[in-house]
C-alpha positions in Angstrom: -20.6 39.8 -9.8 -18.0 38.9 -7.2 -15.0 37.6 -7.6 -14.1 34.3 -5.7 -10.5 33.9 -4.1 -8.8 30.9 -5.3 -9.1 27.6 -2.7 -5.6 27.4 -1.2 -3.7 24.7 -2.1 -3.4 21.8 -0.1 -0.6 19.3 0.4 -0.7 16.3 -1.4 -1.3 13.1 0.6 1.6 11.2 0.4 0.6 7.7 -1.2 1.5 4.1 0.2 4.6 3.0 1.0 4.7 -0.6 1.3 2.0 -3.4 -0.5 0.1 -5.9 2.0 0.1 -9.3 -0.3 -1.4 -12.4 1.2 1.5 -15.5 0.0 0.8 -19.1 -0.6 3.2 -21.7 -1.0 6.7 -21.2 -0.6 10.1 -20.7 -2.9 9.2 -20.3 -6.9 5.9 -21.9 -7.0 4.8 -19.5 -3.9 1.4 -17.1 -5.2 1.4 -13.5 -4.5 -2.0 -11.8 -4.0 -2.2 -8.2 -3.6 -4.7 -7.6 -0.8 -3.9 -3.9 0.8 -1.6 -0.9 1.2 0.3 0.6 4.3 1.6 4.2 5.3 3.6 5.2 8.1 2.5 7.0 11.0 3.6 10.3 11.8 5.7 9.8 14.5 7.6 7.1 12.5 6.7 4.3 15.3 4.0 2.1 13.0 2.2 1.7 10.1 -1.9 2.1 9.0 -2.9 -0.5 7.2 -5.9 -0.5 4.6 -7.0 -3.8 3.4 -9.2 -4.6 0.2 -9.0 -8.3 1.6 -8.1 -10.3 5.1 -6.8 -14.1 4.1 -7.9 -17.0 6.0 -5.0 -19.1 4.9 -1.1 -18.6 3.7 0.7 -15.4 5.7 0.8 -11.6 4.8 4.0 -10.0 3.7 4.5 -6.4 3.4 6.9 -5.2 1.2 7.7 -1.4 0.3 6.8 -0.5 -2.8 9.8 -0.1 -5.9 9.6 1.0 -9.1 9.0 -3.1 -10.1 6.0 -3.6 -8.0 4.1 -0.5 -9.2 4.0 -1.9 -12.9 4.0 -6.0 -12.3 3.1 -8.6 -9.6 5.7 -8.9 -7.0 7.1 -12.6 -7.0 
């Protein structure tokens, strides 16, 4: 039988940066929906952006992504 070489390792994909939320509403009783993910661009001029949803109504905020916002809703 022959033996197979190992498949090289390749370099994780760094994950998201910053969260795409679609905001209603303003000051406390504003509603944050969570509706995509960015990355930067190689040469550091821009951002991809991947949405799961586009809003119709209230205004997208991006916001990079903390140690907070990977466990709870970001208010």
């Amino acid at each position: 039988m022959a033996s197979r070489k190992p498949l090289p390792k390749r370099p994780a994909k760094p994950g998201p940066t910053h969260r795409l939320y679609q905001v209603t509403g303003d000051g406390a009783s504003a509603f944050w929906r969570e509706i995509g993910a960015a990355w930067p661009n190689k040469d550091g001029h821009g951002f991809s952006l991947a949405y799961s949803a586009i809003p119709l109504s209230g205004r997208i905020v991006m916001r990079e992504i903390t140690e907070r916002q990977s466990g709870e809703a970001q208010q």
